[in-house]
C-alpha positions as CSV (number, residue, x, y, z in Angstrom):
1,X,146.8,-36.1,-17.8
2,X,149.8,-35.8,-19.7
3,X,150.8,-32.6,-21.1
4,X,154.1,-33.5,-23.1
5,X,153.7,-36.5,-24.6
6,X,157.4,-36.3,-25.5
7,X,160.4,-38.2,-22.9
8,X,157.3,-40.6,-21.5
9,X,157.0,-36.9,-18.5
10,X,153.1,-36.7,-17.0
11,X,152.1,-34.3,-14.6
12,X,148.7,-34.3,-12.4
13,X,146.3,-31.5,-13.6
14,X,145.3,-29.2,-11.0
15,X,142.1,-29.4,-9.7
16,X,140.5,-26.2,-10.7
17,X,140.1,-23.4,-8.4
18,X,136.7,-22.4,-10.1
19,X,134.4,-25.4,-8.9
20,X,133.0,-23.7,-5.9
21,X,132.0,-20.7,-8.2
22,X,128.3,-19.8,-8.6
23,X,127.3,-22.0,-11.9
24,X,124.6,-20.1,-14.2
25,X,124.1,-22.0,-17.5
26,X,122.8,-18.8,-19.2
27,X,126.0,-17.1,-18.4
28,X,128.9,-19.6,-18.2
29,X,131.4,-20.4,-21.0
30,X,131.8,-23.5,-22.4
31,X,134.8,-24.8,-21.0
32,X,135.6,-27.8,-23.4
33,X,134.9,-24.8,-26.4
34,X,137.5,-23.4,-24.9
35,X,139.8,-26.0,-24.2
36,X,139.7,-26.9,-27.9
37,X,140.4,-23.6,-29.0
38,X,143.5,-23.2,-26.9
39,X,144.9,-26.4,-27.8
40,X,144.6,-25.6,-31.6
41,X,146.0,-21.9,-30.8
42,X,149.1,-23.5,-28.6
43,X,149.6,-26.1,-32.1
44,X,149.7,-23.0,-34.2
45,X,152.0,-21.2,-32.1
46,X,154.9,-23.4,-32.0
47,X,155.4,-23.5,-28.4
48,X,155.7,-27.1,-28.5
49,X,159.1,-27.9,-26.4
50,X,161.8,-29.6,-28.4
51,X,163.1,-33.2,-27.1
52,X,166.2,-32.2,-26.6
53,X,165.2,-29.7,-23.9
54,X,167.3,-30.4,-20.8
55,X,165.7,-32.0,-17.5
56,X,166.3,-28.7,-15.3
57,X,164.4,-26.6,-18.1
58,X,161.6,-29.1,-18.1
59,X,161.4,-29.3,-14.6
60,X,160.7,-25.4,-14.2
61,X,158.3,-25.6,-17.7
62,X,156.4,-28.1,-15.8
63,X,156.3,-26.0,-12.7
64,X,155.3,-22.7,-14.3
65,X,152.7,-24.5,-16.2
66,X,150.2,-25.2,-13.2
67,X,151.5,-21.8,-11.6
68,X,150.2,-20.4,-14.8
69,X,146.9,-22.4,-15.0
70,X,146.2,-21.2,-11.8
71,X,146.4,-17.4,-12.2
72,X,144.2,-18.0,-15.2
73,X,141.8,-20.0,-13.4
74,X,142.0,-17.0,-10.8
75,X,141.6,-14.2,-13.3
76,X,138.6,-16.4,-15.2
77,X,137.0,-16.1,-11.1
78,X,137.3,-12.5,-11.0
79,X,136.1,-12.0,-15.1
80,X,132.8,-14.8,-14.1
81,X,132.1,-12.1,-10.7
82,X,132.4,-9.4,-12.5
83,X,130.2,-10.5,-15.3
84,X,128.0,-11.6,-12.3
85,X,127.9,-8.1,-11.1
86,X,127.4,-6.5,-14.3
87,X,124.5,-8.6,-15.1
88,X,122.8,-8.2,-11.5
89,X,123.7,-4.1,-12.3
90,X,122.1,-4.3,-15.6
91,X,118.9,-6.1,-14.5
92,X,118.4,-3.7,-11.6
93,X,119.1,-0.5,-14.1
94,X,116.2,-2.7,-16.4
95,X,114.1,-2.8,-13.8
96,X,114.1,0.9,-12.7
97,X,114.1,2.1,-16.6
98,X,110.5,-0.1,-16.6
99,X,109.0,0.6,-13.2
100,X,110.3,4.1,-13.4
101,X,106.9,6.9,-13.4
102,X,108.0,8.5,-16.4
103,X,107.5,6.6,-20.1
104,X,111.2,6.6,-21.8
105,X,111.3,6.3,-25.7
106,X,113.9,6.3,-28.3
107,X,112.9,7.5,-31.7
108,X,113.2,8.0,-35.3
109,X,113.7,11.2,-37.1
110,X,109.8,10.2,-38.4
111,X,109.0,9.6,-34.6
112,X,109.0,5.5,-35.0
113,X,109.0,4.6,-31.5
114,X,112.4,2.2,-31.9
115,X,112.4,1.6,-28.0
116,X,110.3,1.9,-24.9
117,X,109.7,1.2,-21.2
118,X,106.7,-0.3,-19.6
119,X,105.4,3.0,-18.2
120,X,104.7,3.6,-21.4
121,X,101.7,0.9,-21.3
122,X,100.1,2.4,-17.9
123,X,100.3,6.1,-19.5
124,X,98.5,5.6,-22.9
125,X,96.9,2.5,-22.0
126,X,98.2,0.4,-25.2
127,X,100.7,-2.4,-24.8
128,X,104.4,-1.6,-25.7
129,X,104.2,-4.3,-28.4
130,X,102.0,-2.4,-30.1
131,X,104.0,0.3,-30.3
132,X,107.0,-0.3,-31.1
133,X,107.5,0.5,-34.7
134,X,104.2,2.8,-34.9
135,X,104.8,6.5,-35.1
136,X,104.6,8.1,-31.6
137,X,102.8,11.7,-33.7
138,X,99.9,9.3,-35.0
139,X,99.1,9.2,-31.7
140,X,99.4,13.1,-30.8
141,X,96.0,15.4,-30.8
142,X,95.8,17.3,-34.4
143,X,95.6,20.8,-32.6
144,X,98.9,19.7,-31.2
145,X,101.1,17.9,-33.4
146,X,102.6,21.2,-35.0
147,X,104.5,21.9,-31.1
148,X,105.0,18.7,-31.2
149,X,106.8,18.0,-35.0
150,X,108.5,21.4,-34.0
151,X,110.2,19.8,-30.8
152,X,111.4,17.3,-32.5
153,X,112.8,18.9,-35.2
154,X,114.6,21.5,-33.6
155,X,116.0,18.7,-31.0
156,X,117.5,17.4,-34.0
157,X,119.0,20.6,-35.5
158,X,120.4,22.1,-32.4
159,X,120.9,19.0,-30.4
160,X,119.7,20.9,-27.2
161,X,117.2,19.9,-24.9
162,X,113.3,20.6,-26.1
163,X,110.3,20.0,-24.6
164,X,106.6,20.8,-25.4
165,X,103.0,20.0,-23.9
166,X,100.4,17.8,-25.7
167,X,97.7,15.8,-25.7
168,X,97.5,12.4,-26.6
169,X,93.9,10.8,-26.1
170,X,92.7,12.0,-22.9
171,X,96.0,12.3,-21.0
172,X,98.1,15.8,-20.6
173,X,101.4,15.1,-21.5
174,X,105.0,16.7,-21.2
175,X,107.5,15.7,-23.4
176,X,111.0,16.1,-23.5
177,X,113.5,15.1,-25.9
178,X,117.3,15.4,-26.2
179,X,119.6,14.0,-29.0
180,X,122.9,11.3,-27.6
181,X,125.2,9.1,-28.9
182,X,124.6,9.8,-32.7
183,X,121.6,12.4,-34.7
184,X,119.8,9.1,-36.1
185,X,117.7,8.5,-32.2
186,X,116.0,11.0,-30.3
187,X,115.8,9.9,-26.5
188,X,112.3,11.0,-25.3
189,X,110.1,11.3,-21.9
190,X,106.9,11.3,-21.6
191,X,104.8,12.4,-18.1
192,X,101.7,12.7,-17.7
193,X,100.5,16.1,-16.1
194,X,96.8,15.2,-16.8
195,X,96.5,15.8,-12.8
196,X,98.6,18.8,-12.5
197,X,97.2,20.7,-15.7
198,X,93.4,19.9,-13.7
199,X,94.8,21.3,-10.3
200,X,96.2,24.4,-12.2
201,X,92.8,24.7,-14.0
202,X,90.6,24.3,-10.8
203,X,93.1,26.9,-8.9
204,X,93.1,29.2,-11.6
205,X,89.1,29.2,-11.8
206,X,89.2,29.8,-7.7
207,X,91.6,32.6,-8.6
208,X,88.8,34.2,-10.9
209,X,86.3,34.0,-8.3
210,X,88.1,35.2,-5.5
211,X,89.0,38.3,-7.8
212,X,85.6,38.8,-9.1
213,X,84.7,39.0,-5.0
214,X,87.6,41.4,-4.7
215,X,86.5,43.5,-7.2
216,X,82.6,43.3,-6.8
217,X,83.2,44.2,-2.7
218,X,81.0,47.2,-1.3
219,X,83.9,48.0,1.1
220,X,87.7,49.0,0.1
221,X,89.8,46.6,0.1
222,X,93.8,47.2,0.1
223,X,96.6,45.2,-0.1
224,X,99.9,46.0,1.3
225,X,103.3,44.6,1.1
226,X,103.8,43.3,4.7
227,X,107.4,44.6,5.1
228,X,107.5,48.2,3.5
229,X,103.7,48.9,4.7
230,X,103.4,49.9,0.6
231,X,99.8,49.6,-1.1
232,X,100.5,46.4,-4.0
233,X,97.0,46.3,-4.9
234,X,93.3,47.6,-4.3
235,X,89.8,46.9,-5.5
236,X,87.9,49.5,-7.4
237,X,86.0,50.4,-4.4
238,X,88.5,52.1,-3.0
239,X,88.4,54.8,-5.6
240,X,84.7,55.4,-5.3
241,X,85.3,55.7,-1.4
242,X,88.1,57.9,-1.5
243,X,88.0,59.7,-5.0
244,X,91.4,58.7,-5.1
245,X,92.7,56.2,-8.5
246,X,94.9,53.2,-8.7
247,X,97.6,54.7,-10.2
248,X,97.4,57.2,-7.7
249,X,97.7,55.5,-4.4
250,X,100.0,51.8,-5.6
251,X,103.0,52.1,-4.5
252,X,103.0,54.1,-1.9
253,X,102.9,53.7,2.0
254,X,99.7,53.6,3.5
255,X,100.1,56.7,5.2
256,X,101.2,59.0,2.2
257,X,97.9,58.0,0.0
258,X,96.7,61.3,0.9
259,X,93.2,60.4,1.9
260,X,94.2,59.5,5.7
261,X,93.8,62.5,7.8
262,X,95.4,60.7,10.8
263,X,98.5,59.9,9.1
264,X,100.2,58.5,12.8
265,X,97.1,56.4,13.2
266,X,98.1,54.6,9.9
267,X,101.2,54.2,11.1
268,X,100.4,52.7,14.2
269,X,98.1,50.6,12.8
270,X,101.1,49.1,10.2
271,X,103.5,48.8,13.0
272,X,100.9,46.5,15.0
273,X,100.8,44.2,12.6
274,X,104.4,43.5,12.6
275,X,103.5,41.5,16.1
276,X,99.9,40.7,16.0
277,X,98.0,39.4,13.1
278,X,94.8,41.5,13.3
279,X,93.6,45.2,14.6
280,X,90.6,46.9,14.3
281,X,90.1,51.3,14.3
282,X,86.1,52.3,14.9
283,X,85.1,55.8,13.4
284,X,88.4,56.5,11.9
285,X,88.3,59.9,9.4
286,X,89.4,59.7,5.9
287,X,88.9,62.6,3.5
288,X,87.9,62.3,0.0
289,X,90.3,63.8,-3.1
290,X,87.3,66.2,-3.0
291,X,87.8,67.7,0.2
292,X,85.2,65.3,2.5
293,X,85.7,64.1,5.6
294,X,84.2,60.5,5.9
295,X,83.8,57.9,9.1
296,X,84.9,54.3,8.1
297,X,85.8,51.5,10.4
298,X,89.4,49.9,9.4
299,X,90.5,46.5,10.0
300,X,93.5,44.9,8.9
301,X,94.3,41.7,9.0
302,X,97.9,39.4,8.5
303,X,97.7,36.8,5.5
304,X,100.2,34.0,3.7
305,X,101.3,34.0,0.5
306,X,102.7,30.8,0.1
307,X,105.5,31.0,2.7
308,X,105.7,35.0,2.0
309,X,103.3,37.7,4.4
310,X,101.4,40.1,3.1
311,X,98.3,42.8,4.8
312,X,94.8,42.9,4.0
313,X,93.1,46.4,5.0
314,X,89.3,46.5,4.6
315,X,87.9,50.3,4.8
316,X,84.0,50.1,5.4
317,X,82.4,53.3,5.0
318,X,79.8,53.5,8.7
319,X,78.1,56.7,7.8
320,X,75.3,54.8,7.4
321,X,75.9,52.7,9.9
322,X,76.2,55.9,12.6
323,X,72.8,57.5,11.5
324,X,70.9,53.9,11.9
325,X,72.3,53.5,15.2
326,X,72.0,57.0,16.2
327,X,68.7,56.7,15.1
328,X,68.0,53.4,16.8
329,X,69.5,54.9,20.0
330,X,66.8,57.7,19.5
331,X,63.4,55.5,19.4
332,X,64.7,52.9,22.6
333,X,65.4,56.3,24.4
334,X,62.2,57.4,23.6
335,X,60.8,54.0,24.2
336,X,61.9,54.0,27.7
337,X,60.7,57.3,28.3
338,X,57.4,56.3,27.5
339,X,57.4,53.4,29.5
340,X,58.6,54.9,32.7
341,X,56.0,57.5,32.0
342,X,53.0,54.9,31.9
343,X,54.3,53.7,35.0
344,X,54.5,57.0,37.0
345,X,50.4,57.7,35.9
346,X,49.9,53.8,37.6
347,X,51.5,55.0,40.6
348,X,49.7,58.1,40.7
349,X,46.1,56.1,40.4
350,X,46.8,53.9,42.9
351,X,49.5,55.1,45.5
352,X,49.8,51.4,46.9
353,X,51.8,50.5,43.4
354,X,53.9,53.0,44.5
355,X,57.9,51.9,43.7
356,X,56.2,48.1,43.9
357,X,56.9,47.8,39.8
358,X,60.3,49.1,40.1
359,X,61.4,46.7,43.1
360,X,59.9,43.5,40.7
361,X,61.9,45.0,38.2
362,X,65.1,45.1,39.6
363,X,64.1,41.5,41.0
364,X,64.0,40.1,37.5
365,X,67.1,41.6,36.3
366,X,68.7,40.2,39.1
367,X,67.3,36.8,38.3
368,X,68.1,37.5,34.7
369,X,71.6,37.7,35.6
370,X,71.5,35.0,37.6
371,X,70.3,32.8,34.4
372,X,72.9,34.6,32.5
373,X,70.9,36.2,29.7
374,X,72.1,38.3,27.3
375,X,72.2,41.9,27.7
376,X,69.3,42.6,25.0
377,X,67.1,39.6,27.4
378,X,67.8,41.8,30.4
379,X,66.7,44.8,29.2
380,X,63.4,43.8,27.4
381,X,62.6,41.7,31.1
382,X,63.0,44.8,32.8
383,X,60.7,46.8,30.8
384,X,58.2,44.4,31.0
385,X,58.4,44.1,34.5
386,X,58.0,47.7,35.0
387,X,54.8,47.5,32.6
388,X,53.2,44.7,34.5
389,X,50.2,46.6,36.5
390,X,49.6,48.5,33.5
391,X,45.9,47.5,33.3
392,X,45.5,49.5,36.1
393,X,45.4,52.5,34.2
394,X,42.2,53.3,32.1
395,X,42.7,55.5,29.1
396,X,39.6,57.1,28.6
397,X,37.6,55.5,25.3
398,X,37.1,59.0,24.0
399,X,40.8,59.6,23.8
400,X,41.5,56.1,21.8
401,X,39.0,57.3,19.0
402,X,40.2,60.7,18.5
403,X,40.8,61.2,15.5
C-alpha cells in the first residue's frame, strides 16, 4: 500500500493487531467509515510531507507511522473490550432492573408512567405496553388516591423520600418515590404487601381473641416483666379476686401488691423462675383490699416474646375447690364406714366368714397391683371384695318399709 505517493517510497501495511478480536456486527465500527474520514481529516490538515523532505526524515516518518498505527490499533482493542464490558455490565444491570421483585417506574409530574420494569406486569397483571404512557393514579383505588397525589406531590416539593400505602385493584401496595437527576421524573417502587397486610390482619384478629380470653378468664391472670419480677399487665379478674385495681398493683413487684400475705413466698416463687420455666404453690393465702384472707392455688409459668422473656402468673381462687373436696372426703369416709360395718354384721351371722372377706380383699388389691390399675380401680375392687357375701345378711322386710 503506498502511503506517500511522492519520491516513487511504499511501505507494507501492518497487518492489524485487531483480527483475533471478538467481532459483534451490532457493536463494531465501520472500519472503511472510518478510514475515509481520517483520510479527508489528514487532507485538511496539511500534514502532507513536502518533496523536498530529506531521506533520514522520511526514513523515521515512515517508521513512526506503523509504530503509530499500532498503538492505535492497540488503544481501538482496549476501547472495543471496554465497550464489550460495558455492554455485558449494562445487559446484566437490564436484567436485574426486570427480574428484580419490586416494580420500578419513572414518572410524570401527572403520574404518566414514562418507564417501567417487567415486575410491573406480574404485580398488576397488565402488560408494560399498556402502560406506558397511561397515568399510574387512574389505576389507584378512589379511597386512596388523595395519600397517594399527596406523596407525589410533596416528593416533588421537598425532593425527600415519600412513601404511602394503596390499593390498586386487589393488590396491597407500598409505594415509594424519590426525585433524581432533574424535578421533571419521579423515580418510583412499587411492592406488593397484599401477603403481609393479610398476615398482619389474621395476627391482629388472633391478638383480639387471645385478649378477649385474657380478659373473659375466671382465674387472675398476671403478667410480669421477666427480669425486674414487676406486674406489666393483668386481667380484670384480678381485681374482683383481690379487691385490688389496675392502677394499683402495675408496676410494681409482685411481692409489694399488697394482697400477698407471704411476701417471701412471692419471692421465692420469682427467683425460681429465673432457672426453671414453671412452679406451682397449693393453698397459698392472699388477702383481699378488704381485709379477707383467701386460698388460691398459684402457678407461674416462663413465656417468649419474640426473642424477649416474660412470666405468666395464674391465681385460681380453690375455696370452692377445698369445700368440694373436703366434702367429697366426708361421704367416701363415710362410705367406707358403712361398708366395713355391713361386713362386721356378715361375720357376726355366720362366724365361718370370719376375716374370709378381708383376706379376698387384700388378694384383689394385690392382683390389682399386679395389673397395674389405677389407684381409684384399686380402691373400688377392694370394697367390692369386702362386700361380696353380703347376701348373707337378711335385713328384715319390716325395716325396708318403714317409713
Amino acid at each position: 500500500m503506498t502511503l506517500f505517493p511522492m519520491q516513487g517510497v511504499k511501505v507494507q501495511q501492518t497487518p492489524p493487531m485487531c483480527s483475533t478480536m471478538k467481532k459483534n456486527k451490532s457493536n463494531t465500527l465501520d472500519r472503511h467509515e472510518l478510514r475515509l474520514k481520517a483520510e479527508e481529516r489528514f487532507k485538511i490538515s496539511g500534514l502532507i510531507p513536502e518533496s523536498t523532505t530529506s531521506p533520514a526524515e522520511m526514513q523515521r516518518i515512515l517508521y513512526e507511522l506503523p509504530v503509530q498505527q499500532i498503538e492505535l490499533e492497540l488503544q481501538y482493542e482496549q476501547l472495543q473490550h471496554a465497550y464489550d464490558q460495558i455492554q455485558q455490565q449494562q445487559q446484566r444491570f437490564t436484567n436485574l432492573y426486570n427480574l428484580a421483585p419490586v416494580a420500578y417506574l419513572r414518572l410524570a409530574p401527572d403520574s404518566t408512567i414514562i418507564e417501567a420494569n417487567k415486575t410491573i406486569e406480574s404485580i398488576l397483571s397488565v402488560k408494560r405496553s399498556d402502560l406506558i404512557g397511561a397515568r399510574l393514579g387512574g389505576l389507584i383505588a378512589q379511597k386512596d388516591l388523595p395519600a397517594f397525589n399527596d406523596m407525589i406531590d410533596t416528593a416533588f416539593q421537598t425532593g425527600a423520600k415519600e412513601h404511602c400505602e394503596i390499593t390498586i385493584g386487589n393488590i396491597f401496595c407500598r409505594l415509594d418515590a424519590l426525585i433524581i437527576d432533574n424535578a421533571e421524573e419521579c423515580c418510583l417502587t412499587i411492592i406488593d404487601i397484599s401477603d403481609t397486610r393479610r398476615a398482619k390482619e389474621a395476627l391482629k384478629h388472633k391478638e383480639a381473641q387471645y385478649r378477649s380470653l385474657f380478659e373473659a378468664s375466671q382465674e387472675g391472670i398476671l403478667i410480669l416483666d421477666y427480669k425486674s419480677g414487676k406486674i406489666v399487665d393483668a386481667n380484670p379478674y384480678i381485681s374482683h379476686l383481690t379487691g385490688f385495681s389496675f392502677n394499683e398493683i402495675v408496676g410494681k413487684e409482685l411481692w409489694k401488691t399488697g394482697f400477698f400475705l407471704d411476701k417471701a413466698l412471692a419471692q421465692t416463687a420469682y427467683l425460681e423462675l429465673q432457672s426453671k420455666s414453671y412452679n406451682c404453690y397449693s393453698n397459698v393465702i392472699l388477702q383481699e383490699k378488704s381485709g379477707r384472707a383467701i386460698a388460691v392455688e398459684f402457678i407461674s409459668y416462663v413465656f417468649y416474646v419474640g426473642d424477649e422473656k416474660a412470666i405468666q402468673c395464674n391465681i385460681r381462687d380453690i375455696i370452692d375447690h377445698n369445700r368440694l373436696r373436703d366434702y367429697e372426703n366426708t361421704i367416701s369416709k363415710s362410705h367406707k364406714e358403712t361398708i366395713h360395718a355391713l361386713s362386721s354384721m356378715v361375720e357376726v351371722r355366720d362366724s365361718y366368714t370370719t376375716d374370709h372377706q378381708k383376706r379376698v380383699a387384700e388378694l384383689s388389691v394385690a392382683i390389682a397391683k399386679e395389673l397395674k390399675r389405677s389407684p381409684i380401680e384399686i380402691e373400688g375392687l377392694q370394697l367390692s371384695s369386702i362386700l361380696h357375701d353380703i347376701g348373707k345378711f337378711n335385713i328384715p322386710a319390716k325395716i325396708l318399709v318403714k317409713s
